[in-house]
C-alpha positions as protocol buffer text, in pm:
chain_id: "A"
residue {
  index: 1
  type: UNK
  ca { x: 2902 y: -8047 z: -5899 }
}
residue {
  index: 2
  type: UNK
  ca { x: 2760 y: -8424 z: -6053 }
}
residue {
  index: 3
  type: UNK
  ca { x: 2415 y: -8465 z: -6126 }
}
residue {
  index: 4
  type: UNK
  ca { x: 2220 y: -8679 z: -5982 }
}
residue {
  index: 5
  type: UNK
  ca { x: 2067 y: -8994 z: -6150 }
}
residue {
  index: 6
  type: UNK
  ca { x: 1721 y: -9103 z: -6130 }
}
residue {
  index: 7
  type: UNK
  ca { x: 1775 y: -9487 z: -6143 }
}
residue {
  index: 8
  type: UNK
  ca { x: 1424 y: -9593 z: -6109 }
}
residue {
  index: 9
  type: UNK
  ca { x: 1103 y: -9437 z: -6224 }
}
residue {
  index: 10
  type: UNK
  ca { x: 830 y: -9491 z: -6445 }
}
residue {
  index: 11
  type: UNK
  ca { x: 735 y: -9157 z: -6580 }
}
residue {
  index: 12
  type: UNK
  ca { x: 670 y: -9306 z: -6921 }
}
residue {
  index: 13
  type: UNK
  ca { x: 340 y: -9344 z: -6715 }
}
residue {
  index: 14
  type: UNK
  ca { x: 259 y: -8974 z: -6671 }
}
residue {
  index: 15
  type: UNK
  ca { x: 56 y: -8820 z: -6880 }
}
residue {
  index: 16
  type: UNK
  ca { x: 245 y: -8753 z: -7154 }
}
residue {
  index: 17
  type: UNK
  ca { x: 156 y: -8359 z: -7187 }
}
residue {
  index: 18
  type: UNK
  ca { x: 319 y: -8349 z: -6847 }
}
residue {
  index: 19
  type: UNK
  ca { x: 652 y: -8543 z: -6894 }
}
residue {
  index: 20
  type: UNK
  ca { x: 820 y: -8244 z: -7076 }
}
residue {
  index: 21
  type: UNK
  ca { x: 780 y: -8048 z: -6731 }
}
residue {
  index: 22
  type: UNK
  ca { x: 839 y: -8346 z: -6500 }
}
residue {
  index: 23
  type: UNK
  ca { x: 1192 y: -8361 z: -6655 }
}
residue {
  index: 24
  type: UNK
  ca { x: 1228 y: -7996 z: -6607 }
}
residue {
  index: 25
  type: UNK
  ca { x: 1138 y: -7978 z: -6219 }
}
residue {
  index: 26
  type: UNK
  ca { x: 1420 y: -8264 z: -6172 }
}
residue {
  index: 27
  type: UNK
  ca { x: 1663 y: -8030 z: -6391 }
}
residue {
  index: 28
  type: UNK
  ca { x: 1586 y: -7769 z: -6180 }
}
residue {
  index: 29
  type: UNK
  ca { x: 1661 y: -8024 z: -5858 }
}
residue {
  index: 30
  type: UNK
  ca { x: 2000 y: -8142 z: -5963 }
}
residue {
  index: 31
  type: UNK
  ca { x: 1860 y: -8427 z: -6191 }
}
residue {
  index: 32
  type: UNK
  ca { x: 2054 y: -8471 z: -6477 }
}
residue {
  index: 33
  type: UNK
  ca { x: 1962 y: -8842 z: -6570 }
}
residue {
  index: 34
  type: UNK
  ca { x: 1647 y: -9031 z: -6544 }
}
residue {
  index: 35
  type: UNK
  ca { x: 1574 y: -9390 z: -6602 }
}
residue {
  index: 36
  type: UNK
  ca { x: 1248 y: -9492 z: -6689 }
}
residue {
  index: 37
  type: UNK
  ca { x: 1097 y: -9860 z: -6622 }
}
residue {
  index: 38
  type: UNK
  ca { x: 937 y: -10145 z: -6836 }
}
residue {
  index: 39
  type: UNK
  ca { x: 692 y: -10352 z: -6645 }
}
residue {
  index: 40
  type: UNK
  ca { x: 543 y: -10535 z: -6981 }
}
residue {
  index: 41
  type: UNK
  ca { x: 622 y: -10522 z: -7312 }
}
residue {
  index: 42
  type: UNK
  ca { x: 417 y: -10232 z: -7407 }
}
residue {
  index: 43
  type: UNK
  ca { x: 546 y: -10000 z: -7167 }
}
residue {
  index: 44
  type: UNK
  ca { x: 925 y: -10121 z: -7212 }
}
residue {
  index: 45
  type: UNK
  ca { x: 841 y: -9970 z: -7555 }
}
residue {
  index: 46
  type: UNK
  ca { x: 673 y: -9701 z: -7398 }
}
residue {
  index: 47
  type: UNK
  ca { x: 998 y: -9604 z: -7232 }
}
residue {
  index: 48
  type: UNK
  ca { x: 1200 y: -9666 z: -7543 }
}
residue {
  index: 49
  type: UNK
  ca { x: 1017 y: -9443 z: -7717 }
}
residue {
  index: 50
  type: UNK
  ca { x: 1031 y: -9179 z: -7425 }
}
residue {
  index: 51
  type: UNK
  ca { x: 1465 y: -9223 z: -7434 }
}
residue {
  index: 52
  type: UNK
  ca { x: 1431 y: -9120 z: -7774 }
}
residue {
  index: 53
  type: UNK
  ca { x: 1216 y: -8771 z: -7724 }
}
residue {
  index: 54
  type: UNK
  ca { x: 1435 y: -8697 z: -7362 }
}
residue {
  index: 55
  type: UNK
  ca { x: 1836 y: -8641 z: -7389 }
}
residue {
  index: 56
  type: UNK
  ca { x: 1808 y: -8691 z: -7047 }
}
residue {
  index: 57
  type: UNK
  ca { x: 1569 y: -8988 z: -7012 }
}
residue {
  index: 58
  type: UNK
  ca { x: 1751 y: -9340 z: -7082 }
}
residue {
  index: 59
  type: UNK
  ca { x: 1525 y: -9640 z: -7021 }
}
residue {
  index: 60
  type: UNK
  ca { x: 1523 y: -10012 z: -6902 }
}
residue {
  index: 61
  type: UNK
  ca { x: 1266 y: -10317 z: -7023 }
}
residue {
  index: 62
  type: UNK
  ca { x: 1154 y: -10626 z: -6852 }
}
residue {
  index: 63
  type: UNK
  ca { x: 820 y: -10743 z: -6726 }
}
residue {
  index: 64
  type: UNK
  ca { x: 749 y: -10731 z: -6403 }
}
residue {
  index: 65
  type: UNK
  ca { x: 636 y: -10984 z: -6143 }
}
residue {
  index: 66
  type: UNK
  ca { x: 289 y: -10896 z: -6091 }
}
residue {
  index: 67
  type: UNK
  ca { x: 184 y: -10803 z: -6495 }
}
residue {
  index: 68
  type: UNK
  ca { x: 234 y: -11200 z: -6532 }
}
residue {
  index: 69
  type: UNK
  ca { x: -150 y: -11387 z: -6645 }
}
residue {
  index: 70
  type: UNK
  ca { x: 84 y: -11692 z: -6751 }
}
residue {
  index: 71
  type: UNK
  ca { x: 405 y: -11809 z: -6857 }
}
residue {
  index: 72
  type: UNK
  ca { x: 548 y: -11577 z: -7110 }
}
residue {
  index: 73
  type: UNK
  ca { x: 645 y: -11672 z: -7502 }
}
residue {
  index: 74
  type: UNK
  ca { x: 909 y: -11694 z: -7694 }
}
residue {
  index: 75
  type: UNK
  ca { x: 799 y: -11397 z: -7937 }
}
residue {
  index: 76
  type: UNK
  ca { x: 798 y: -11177 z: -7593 }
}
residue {
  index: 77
  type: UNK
  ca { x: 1181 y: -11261 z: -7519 }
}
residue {
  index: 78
  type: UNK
  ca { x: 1276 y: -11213 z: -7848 }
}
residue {
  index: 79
  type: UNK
  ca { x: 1107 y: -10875 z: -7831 }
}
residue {
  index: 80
  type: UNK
  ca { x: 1272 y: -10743 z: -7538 }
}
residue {
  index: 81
  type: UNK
  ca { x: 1585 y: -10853 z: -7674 }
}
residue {
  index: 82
  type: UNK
  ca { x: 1500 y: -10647 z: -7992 }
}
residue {
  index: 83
  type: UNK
  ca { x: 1472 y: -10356 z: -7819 }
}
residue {
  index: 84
  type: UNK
  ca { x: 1781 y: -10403 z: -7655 }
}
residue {
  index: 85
  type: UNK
  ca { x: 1978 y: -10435 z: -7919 }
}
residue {
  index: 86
  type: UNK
  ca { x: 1832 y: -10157 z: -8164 }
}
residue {
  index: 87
  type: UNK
  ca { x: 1837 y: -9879 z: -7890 }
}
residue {
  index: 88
  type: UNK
  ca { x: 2145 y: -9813 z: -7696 }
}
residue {
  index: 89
  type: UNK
  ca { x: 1953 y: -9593 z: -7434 }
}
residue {
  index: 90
  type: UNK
  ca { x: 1840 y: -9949 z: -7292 }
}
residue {
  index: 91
  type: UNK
  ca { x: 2066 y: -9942 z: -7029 }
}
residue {
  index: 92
  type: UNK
  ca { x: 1958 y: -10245 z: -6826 }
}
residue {
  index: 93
  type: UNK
  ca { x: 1668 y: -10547 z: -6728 }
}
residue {
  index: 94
  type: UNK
  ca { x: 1409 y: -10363 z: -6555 }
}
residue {
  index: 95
  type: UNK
  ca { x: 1202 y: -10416 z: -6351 }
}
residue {
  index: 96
  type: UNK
  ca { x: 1204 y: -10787 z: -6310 }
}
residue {
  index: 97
  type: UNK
  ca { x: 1214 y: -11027 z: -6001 }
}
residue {
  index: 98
  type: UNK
  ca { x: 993 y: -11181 z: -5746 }
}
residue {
  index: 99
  type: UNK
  ca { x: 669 y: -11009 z: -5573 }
}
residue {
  index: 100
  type: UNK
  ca { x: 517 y: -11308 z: -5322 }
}
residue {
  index: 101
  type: UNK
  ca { x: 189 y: -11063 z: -5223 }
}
residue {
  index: 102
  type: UNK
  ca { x: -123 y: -11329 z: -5152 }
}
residue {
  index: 103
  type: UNK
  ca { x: -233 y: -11143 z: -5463 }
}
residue {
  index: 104
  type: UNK
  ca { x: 27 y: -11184 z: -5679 }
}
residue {
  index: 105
  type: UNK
  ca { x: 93 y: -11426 z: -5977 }
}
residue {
  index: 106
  type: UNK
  ca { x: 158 y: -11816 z: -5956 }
}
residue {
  index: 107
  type: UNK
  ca { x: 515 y: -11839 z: -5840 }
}
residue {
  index: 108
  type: UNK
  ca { x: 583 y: -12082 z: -6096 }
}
residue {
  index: 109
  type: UNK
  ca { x: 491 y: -11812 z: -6368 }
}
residue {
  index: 110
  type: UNK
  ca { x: 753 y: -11550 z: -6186 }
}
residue {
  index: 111
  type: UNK
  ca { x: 974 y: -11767 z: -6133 }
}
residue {
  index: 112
  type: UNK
  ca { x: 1026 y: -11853 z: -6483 }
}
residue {
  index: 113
  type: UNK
  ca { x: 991 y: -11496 z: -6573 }
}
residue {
  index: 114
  type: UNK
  ca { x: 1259 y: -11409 z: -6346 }
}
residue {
  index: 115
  type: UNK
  ca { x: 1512 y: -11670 z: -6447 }
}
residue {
  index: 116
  type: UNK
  ca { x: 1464 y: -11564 z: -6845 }
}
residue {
  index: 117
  type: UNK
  ca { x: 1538 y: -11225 z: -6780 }
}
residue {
  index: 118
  type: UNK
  ca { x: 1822 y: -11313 z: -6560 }
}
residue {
  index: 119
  type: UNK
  ca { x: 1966 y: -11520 z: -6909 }
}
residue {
  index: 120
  type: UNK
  ca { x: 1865 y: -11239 z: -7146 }
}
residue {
  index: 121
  type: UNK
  ca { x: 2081 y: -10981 z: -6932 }
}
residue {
  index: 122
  type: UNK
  ca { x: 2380 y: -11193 z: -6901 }
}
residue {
  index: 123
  type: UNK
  ca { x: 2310 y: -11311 z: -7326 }
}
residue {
  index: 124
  type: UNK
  ca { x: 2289 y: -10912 z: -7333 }
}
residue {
  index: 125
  type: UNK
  ca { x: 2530 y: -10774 z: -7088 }
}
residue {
  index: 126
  type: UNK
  ca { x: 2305 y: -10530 z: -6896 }
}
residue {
  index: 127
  type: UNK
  ca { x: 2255 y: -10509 z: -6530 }
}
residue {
  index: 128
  type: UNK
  ca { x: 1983 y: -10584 z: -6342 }
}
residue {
  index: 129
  type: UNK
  ca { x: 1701 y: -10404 z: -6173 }
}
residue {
  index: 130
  type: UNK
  ca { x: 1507 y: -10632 z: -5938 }
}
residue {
  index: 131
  type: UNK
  ca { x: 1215 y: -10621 z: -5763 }
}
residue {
  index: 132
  type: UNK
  ca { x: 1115 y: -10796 z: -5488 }
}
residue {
  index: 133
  type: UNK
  ca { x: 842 y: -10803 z: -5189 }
}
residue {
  index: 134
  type: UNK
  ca { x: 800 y: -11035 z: -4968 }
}
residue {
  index: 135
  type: UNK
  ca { x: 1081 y: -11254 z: -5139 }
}
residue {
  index: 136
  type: UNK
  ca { x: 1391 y: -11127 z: -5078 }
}
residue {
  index: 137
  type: UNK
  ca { x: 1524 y: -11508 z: -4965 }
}
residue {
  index: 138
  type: UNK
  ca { x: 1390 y: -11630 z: -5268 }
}
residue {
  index: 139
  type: UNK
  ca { x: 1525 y: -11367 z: -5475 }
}
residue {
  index: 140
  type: UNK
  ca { x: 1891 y: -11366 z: -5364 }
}
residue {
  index: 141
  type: UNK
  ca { x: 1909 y: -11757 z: -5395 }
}
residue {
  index: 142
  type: UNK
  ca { x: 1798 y: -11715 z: -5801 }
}
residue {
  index: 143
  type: UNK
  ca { x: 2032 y: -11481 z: -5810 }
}
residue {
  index: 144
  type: UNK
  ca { x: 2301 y: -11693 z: -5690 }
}
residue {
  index: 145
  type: UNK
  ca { x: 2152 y: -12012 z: -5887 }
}
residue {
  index: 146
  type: UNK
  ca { x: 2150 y: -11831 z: -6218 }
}
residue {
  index: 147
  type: UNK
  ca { x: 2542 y: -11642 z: -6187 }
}
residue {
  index: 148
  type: UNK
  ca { x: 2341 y: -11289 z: -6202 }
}
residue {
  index: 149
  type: UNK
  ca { x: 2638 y: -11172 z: -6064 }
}
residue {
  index: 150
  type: UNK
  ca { x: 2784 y: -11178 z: -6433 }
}
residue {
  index: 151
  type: UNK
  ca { x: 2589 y: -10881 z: -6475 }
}
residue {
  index: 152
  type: UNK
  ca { x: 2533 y: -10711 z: -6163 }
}
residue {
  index: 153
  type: UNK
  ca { x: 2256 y: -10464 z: -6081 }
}
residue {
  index: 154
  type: UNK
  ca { x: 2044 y: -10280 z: -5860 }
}
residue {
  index: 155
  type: UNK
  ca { x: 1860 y: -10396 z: -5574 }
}
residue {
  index: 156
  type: UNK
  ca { x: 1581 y: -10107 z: -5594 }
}
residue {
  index: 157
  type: UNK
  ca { x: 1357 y: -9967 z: -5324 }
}
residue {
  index: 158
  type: UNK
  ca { x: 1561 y: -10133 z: -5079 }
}
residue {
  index: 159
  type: UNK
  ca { x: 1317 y: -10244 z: -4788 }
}
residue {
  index: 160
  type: UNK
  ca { x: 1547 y: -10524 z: -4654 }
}
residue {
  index: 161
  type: UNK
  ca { x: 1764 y: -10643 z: -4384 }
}
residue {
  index: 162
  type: UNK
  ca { x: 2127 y: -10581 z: -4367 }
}
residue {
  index: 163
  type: UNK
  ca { x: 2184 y: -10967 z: -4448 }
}
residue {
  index: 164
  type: UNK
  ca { x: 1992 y: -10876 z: -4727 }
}
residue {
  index: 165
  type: UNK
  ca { x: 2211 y: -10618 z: -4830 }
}
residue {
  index: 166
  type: UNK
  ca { x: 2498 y: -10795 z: -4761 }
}
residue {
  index: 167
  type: UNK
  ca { x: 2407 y: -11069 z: -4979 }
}
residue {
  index: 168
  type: UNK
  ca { x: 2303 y: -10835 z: -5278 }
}
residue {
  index: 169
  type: UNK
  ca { x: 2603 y: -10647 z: -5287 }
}
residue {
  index: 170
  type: UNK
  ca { x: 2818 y: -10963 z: -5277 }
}
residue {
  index: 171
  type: UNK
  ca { x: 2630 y: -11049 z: -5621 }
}
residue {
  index: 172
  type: UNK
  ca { x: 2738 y: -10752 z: -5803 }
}
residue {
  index: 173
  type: UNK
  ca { x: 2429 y: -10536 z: -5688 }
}
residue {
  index: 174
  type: UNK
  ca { x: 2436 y: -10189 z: -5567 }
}
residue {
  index: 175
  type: UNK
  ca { x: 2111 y: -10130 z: -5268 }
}
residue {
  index: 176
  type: UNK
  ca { x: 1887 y: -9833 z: -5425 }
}
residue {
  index: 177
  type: UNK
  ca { x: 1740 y: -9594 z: -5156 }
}
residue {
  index: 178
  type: UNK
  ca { x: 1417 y: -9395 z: -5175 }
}
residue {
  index: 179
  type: UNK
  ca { x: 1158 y: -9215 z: -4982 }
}
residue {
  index: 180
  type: UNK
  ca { x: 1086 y: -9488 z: -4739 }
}
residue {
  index: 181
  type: UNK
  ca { x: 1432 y: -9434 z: -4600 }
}
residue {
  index: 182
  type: UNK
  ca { x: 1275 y: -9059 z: -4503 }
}
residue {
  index: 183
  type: UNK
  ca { x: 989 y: -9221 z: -4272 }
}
residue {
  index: 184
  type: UNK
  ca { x: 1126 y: -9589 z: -4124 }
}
residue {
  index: 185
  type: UNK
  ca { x: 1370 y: -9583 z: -3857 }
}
residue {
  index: 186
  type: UNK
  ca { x: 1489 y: -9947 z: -3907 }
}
residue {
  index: 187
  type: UNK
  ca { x: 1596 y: -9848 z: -4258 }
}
residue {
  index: 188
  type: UNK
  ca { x: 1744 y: -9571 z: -4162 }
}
residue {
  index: 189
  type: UNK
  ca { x: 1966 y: -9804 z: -3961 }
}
residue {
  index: 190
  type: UNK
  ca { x: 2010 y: -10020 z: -4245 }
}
residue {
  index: 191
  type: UNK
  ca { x: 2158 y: -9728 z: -4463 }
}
residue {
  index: 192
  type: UNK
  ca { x: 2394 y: -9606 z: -4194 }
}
residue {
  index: 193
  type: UNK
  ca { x: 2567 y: -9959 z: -4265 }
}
residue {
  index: 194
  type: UNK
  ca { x: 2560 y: -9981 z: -4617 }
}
residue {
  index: 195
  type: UNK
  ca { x: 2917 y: -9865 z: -4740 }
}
residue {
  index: 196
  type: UNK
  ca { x: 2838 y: -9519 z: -4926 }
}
residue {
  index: 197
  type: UNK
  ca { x: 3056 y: -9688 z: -5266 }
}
residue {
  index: 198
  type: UNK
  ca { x: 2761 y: -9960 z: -5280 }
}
residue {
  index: 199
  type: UNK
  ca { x: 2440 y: -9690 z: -5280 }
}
residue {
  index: 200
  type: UNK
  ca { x: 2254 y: -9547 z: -5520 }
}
residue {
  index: 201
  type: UNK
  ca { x: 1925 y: -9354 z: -5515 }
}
residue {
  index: 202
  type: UNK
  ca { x: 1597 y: -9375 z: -5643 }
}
residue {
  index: 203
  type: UNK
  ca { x: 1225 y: -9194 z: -5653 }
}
residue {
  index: 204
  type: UNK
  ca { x: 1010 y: -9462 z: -5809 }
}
residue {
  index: 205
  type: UNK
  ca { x: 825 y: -9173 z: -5961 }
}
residue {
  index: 206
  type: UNK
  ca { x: 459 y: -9310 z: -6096 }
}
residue {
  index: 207
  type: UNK
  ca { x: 148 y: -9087 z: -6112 }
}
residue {
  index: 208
  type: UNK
  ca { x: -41 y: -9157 z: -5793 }
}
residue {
  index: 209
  type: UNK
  ca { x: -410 y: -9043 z: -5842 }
}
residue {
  index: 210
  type: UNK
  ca { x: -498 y: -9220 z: -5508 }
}
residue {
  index: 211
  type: UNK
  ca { x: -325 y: -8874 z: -5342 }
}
residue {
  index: 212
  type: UNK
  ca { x: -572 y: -8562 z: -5301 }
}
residue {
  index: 213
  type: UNK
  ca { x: -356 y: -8317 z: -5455 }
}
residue {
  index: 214
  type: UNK
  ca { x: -160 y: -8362 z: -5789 }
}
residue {
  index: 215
  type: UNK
  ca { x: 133 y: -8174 z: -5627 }
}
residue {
  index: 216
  type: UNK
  ca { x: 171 y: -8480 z: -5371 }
}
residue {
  index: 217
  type: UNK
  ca { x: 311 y: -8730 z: -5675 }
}
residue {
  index: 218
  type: UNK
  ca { x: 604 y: -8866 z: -5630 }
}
residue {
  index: 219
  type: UNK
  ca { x: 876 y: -8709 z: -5932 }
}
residue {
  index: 220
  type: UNK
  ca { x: 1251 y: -8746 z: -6001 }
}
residue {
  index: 221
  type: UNK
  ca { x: 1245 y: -8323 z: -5824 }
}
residue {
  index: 222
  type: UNK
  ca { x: 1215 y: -8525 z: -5511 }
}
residue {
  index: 223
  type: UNK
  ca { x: 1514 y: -8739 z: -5544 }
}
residue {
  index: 224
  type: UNK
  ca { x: 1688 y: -8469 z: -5287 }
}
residue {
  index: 225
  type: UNK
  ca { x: 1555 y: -8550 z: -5008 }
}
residue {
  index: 226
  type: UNK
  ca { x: 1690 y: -8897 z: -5039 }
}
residue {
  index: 227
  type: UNK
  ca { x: 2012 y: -8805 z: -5062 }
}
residue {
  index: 228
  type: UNK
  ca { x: 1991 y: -8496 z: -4832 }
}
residue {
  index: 229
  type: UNK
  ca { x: 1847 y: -8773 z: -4548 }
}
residue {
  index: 230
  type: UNK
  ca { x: 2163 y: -9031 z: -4667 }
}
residue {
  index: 231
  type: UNK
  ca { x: 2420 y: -8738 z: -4546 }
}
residue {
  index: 232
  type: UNK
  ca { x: 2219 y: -8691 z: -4281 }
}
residue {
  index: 233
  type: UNK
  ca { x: 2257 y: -9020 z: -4159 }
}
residue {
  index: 234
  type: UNK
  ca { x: 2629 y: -9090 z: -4236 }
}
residue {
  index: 235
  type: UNK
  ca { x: 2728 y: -8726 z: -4133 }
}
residue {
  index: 236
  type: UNK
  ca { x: 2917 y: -8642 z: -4469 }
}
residue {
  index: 237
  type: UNK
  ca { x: 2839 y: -8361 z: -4701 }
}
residue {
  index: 238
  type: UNK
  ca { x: 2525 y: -8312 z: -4948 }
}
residue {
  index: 239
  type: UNK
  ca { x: 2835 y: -8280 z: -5216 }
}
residue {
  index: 240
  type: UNK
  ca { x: 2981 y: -8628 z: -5099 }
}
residue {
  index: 241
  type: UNK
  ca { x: 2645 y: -8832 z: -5134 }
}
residue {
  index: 242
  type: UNK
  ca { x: 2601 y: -8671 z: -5480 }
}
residue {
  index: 243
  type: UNK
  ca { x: 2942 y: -8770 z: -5614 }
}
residue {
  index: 244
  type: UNK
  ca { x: 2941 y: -9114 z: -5526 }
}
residue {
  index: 245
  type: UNK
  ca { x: 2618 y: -9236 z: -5618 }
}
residue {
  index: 246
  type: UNK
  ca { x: 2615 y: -9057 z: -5923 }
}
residue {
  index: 247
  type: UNK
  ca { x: 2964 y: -9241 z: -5974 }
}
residue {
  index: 248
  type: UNK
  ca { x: 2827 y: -9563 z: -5848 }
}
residue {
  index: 249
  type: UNK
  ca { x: 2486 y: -9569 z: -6111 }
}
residue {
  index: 250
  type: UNK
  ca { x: 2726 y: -9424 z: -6377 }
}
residue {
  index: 251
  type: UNK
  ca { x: 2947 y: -9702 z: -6397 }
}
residue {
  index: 252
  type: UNK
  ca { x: 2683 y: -9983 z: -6359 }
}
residue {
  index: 253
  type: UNK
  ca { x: 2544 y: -9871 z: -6652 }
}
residue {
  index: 254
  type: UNK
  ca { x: 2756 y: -9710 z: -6819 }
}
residue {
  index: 255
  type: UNK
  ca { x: 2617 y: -9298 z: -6856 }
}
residue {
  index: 256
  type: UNK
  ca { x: 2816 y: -9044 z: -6938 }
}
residue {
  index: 257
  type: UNK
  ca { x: 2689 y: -8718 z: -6762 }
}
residue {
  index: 258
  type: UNK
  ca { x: 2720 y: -8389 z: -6799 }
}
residue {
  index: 259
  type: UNK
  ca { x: 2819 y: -8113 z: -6478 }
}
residue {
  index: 260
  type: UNK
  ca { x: 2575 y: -7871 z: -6393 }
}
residue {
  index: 261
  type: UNK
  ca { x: 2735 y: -7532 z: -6480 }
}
């Protein structure tokens, strides 16, 4: 049987006495891969350095929407690129795109974030992992403006329409599932449409102290009860939901995984 991959988290966030066993639980779940999130600079390196310490960790930098205080320098760019190019467990742009909360950045600032990062990963050739709430207009038409579908990439925590979707997977990007899909029925909906070949599968793991109980975070152990809710919906096999999106996230960027014995 595949593994399953991870393709969005930000354990690198955890504290770090509790990463080694964080990594475990999902390797005791079926978890074979995780990918671990930049949101700034410091924590791309942050997950750089964690890709390095994990065989199974691989990471992605970027700076997301809402770290923004102002439009971002040269120096910055250059920096992400570095670590691009000097680690080859930087699999992809991440997490970059468009958050439109009343208490988010200027949009000018994001959007100038967002079409930089969009350059880098075609300059680079890594796929994309975008972001977006309460912009997902504005976020396909940069998408479409700036040819992201040169690189592809992954729509994550998919909370959208099926036009939505539709549109992202006509740009080269795969729609990335999580918990949500276990609680909203219109998503639910959404996912019963969405051809199996263009899924992939997510946690979003972060520590989330705001919860009572420690044993209530959110970790990559989780991620099977996405995919045990996706055959669920489309009435296929456990086995059959594994396969493919491992398939699907391996070829985007490019993994080679192991089978669990």
């Amino acid at each position: 049987m595949s593994l399953l991959v991870d393709c969005h988290t930000h354990i690198n966030d955890f504290p770090p006495l509790e990463i080694p066993s964080v990594i475990e639980r999902a390797y005791s779940e079926g978890v074979g891969i995780i990918i671990s999130a930049g949101t700034t600079l410091q924590s791309s390196q942050a997950c750089v350095e964690l890709s390095r310490a994990h065989n199974q960790v691989y990471c992605g930098v970027g700076l997301h929407p809402m770290n923004l205080a102002g439009p971002i320098d040269r120096k910055t760019y250059h920096n992400l690129e570095k670590l691009v190019v000097e680690n080859p467990k930087v699999v992809c742009i991440s997490e970059i795109g468009l958050d439109f909360l009343p208490t988010s950045p200027k949009h000018e600032y994001q959007y100038q974030a967002f079409k930089n990062q969009i350059q880098l990963a075609k300059d680079l050739n890594k796929p994309i992992i975008l972001h977006s709430r309460e912009s997902n207009p504005e976020v396909i038409e940069m998408l479409r403006q700036e040819n992201a579908n040169q690189v592809g990439g992954v729509f994550h925590y998919f909370q959208g329409d099926l036009n939505t979707a539709k549109a992202s997977i006509e740009l080269g990007f795969y729609i990335s599932f999580a918990k949500p899909l276990l609680r909203l029925p219109w998503l639910q909906e959404v996912a019963k449409k969405v051809p199996l070949e263009q899924i992939v599968v997510e946690t979003d793991s972060a520590p989330q102290p705001w919860k009572k109980y420690r044993k209530n975070w959110t970790e990559p152990s989780h991620l099977p009860l996405v995919v045990s809710k996706l055959a669920e919906l489309k009435e296929i096999s456990v086995e059959q939901v594994i396969s493919q999106t491992t398939y699907n996230i391996s070829k985007l960027l490019n993994l080679d995984l192991p089978k669990l014995p």
